[in-house]
C-alpha positions in Angstrom: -12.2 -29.2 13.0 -9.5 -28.3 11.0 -5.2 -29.5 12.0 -4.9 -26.1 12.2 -8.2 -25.2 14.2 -6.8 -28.1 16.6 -3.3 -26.5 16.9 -4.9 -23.8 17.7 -7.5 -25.5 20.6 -4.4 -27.2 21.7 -2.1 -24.0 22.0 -4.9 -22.2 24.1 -5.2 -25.4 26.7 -1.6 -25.6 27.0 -1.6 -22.0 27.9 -4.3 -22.3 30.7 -2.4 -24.9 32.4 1.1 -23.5 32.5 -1.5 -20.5 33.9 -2.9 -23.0 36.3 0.6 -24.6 37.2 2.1 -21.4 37.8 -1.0 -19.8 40.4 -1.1 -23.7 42.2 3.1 -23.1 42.6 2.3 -19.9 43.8 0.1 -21.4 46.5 2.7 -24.0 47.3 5.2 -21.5 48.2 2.5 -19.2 50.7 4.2 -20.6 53.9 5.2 -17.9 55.8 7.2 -19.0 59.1 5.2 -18.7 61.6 2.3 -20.8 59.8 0.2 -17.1 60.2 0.2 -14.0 58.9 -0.8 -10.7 61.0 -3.3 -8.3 60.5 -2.7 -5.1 62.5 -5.8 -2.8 63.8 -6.9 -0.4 65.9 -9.1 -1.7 68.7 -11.8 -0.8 67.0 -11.2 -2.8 63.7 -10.5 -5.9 66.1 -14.2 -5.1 68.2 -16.1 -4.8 64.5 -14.1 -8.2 63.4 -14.9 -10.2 65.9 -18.5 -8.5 66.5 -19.5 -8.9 63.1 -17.0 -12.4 62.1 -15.4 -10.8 59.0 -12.4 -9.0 57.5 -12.6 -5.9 54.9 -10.9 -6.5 51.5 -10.6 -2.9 50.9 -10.2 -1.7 47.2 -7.1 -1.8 46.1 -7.6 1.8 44.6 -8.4 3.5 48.3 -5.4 2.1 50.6 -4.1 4.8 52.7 -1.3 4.9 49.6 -3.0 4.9 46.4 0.3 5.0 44.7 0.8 1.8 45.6 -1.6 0.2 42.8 -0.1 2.7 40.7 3.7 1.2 41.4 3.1 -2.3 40.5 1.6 -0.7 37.0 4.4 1.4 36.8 6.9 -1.5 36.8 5.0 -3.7 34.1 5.0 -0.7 32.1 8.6 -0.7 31.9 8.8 -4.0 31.5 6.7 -3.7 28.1 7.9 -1.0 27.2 11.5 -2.3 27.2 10.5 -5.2 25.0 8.9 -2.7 22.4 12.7 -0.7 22.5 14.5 -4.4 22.5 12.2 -5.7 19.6 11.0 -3.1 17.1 10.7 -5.6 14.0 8.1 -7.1 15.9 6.2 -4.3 16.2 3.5 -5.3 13.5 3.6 -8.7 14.2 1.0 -10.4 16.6 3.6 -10.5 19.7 3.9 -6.8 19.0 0.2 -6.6 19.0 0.2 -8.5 22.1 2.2 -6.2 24.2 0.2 -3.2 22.8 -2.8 -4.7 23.9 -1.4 -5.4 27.4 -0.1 -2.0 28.2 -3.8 -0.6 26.7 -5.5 -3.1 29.7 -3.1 -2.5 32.6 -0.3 -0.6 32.2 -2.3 2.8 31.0 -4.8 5.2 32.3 -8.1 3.1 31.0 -6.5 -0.2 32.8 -6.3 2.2 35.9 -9.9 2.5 35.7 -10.5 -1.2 35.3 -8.6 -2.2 38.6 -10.2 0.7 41.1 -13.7 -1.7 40.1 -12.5 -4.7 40.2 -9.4 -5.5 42.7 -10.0 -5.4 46.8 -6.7 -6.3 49.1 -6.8 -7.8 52.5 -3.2 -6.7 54.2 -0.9 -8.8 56.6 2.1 -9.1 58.0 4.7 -11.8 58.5 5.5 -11.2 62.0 2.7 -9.9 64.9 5.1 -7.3 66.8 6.3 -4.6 64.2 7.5 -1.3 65.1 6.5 0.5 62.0 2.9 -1.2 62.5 2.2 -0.1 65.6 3.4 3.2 65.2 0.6 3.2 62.1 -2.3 1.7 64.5 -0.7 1.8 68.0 -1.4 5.5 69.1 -5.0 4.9 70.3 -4.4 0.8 71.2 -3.8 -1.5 68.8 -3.8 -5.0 67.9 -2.5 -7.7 65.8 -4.2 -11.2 64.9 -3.3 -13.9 63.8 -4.9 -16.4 61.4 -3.1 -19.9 60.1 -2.7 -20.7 56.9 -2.9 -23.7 55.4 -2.2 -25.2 52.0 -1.2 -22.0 50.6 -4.5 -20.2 51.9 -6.2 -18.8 55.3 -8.0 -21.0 56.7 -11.9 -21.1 56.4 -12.1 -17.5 55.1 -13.7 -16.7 51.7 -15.2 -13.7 49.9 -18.6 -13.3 50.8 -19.4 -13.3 47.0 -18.7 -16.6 45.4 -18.1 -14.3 42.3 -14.7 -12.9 44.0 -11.5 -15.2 44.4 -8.8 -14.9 46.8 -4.9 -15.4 45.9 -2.5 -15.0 48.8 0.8 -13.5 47.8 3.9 -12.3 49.6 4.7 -8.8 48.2 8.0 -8.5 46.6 10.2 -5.6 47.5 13.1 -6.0 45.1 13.0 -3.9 41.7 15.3 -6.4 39.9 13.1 -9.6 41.0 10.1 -8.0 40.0 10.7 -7.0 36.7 12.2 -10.8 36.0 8.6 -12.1 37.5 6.6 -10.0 34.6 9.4 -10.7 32.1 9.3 -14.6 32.4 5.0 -14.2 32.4 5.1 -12.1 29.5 7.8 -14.3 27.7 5.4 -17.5 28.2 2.9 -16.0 26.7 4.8 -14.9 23.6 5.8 -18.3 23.0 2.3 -19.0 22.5 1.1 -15.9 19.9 4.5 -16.6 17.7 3.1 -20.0 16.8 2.2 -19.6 13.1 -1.6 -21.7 13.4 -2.4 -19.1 15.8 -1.1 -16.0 13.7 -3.5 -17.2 11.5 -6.8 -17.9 13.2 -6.5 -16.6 16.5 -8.8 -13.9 15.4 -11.3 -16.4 13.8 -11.2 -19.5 16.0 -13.3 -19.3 19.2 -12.0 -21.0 22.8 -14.2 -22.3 25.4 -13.7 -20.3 28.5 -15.6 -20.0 31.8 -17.2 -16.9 30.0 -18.6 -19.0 26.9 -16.7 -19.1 23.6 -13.7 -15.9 23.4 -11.8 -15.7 20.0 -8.4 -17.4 20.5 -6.2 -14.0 20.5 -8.4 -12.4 23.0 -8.3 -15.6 25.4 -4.7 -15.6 25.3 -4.8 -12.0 26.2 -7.2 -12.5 28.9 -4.9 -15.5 30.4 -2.2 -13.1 30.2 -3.6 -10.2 31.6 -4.7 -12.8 34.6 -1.3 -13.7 35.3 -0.1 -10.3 35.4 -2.5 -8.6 37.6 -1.8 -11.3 39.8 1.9 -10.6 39.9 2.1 -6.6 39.9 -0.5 -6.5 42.8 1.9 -7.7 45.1 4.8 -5.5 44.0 5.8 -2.9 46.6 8.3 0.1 46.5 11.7 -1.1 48.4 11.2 1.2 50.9 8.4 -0.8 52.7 10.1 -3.9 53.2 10.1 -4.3 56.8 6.7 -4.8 56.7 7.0 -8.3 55.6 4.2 -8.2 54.1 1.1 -10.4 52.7 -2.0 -9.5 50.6 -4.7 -11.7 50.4 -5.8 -10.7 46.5 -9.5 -10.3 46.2 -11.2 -10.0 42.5 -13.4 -12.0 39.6 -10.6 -13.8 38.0 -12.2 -14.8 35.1 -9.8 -17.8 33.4 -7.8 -18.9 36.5 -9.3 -20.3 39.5 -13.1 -19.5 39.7 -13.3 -21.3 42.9 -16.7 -21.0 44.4 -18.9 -18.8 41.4 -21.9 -20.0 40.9 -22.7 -17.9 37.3 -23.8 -15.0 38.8 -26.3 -16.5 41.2 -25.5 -15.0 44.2 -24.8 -11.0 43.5 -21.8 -9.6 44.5 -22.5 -6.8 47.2 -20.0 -3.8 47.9 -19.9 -2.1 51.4 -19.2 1.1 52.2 -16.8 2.7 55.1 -16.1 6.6 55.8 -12.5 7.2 55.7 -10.9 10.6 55.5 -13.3 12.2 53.7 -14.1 9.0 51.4 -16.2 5.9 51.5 -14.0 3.1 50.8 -15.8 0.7 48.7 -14.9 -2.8 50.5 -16.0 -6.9 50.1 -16.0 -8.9 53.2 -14.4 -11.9 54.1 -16.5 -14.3 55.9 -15.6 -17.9 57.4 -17.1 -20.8 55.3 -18.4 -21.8 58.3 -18.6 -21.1 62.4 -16.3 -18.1 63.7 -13.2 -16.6 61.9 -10.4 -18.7 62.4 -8.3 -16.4 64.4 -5.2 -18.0 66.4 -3.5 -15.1 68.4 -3.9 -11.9 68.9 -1.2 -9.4 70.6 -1.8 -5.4 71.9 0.6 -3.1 70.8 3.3 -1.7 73.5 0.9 1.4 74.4 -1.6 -0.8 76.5 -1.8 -2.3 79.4 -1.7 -5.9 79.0 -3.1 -7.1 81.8 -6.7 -5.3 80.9 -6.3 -6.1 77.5 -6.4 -9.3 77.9 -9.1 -9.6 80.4 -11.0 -7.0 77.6 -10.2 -9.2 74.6 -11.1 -12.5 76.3 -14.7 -11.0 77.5 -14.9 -9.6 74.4 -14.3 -13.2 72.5 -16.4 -15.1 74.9 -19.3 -12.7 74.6 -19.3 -13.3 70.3 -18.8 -17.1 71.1 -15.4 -17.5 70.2 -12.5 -20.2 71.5 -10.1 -18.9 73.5 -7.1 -18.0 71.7 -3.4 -17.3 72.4 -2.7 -13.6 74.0 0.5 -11.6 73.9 1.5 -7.8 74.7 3.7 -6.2 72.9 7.7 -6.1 74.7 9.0 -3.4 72.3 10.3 -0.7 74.7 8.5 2.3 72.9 6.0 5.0 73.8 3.6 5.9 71.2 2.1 9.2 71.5 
């Protein structure tokens, strides 16, 4: 191997780590205050939960607002687009190229058709008694439950397909903060392509990756890419913020974080639910082992608590569950 093939090898690791360092930070910060997150239903979603011990990951592409997949895009693309306006005597250099390639894979209409295959969302909330929530699944009796997290994760739920990683993320709301996020991403990234050994062979020298051997250029376009999906799929319009919310991030990363795959061993299988005319691809998330770890679970401020407790405790006992903590909702509202 050649100093320059080495520089080269070396450049690449360097950038899978600060890739690495940068999901594991992620991670570290996924405390929210309550040490769970909420996941609001109707009373049918929490009966098929706990009957069938799973949570959808719905794609990303069919969520009641499909606009929101197109946001997050929408705010990279100004992002790289800026940088073209800001730097146009790079435009023919391999940074240039770079951001080209980026806005080709996620930012425009053929990365939109990438990501409605590939990306599946499992929704939370920070707190269990939200207005807005149970206006949305309140009407005919709903629910929110609760599930720890722990080290940055939930606890003992996983993609059914080992091919399928989760990344839990709290969804930024700010404009300002998320354009600084795909900023400093894409500005670690450059700092890699700029490197004169790579200028020259990133299109000759190959990179060992989780996929086989990729041609340096297109690994560091692959890492990047990574880190930016990553990032834009938990940006949310402003307008949403008292949600609070929390995505659990469901795809085949296929640099960062392969976690349980096994090669392709195990196919990955997509279900199907009606909705409004459509059938929702989704994945399910399944408990490593035993029952789903829920914690808590609260009815919305339309039911009776009294029977639905004594309905969601028979209806836990009867699927072999623990006993878990049970609230009703105090909000003084009627929800017709």
């Amino acid at each position: 191997m050649t100093p320059e093939e080495t520089v080269v090898l070396g450049l690449a690791n360097k950038l899978s780590q600060l890739a690495n360092n940068r999901h594991f930070t992620k991670l570290i910060q996924s405390k929210p205050p309550a040490g769970c997150l909420f996941h609001y239903t109707t009373v049918a979603g929490l009966q098929g939960i706990v009957e069938a011990n799973c949570l959808h990951a719905s794609a990303a592409y069919f969520l009641n607002d499909s606009s929101e997949l197109e946001y997050g895009r929408m705010v990279l693309g100004g992002v790289l687009q800026q940088w073209e306006d800001n730097n146009p005597e790079n435009r023919d250099d391999p940074s240039g190229e770079l951001v080209r390639d980026l806005r080709l894979k996620i930012a425009d209409e053929d990365g939109l058709e990438a990501l409605i295959h590939s990306v599946y969302l499992a929704c939370f909330c920070q707190r269990d008694n939200v207005l807005s929530q149970w206006r949305a699944y309140g009407q005919a009796g709903g629910y929110s439950i609760g599930f720890p997290v722990v080290n940055g994760s939930i606890h003992n739920l996983v993609p059914e397909s080992p091919s399928y990683t989760p990344l839990l993320t709290k969804v930024e709301y700010e404009r300002e903060n998320q354009a600084a996020r795909c900023l400093e991403i894409l500005q670690l990234v450059l700092s890699v392509v700029d490197v004169p050994a790579l200028q020259l062979l990133g299109r000759t020298v190959k990179i060992p990756s989780h996929q086989g051997l990729t041609l340096a250029y297109d690994f560091v376009l692959n890492v990047a890419e990574e880190m930016l999906l990553d990032e834009i799929l938990g940006f949310k319009d402003q307008a949403f913020q008292e949600e609070d919310e929390w995505r659990l991030i469901v795809r085949p990363r296929r640099f960062l974080l392969q976690g349980r795959d096994d090669g392709g061993k195990t196919p990955a299988r997509t279900y199907f639910r009606p909705q409004r005319g459509i059938a929702v691809p989704f994945l399910k998330l399944v408990p490593l082992e035993g029952k789903l770890p829920i914690s808590r679970i609260r009815s919305g401020p339309s039911i009776d608590r009294t029977r639905a407790r004594a309905s969601v405790q028979l209806l836990l006992r009867e699927n072999k569950f623990a006993e878990v903590e049970f609230n009703g909702s105090d909000i003084p509202v009627h929800l017709d």
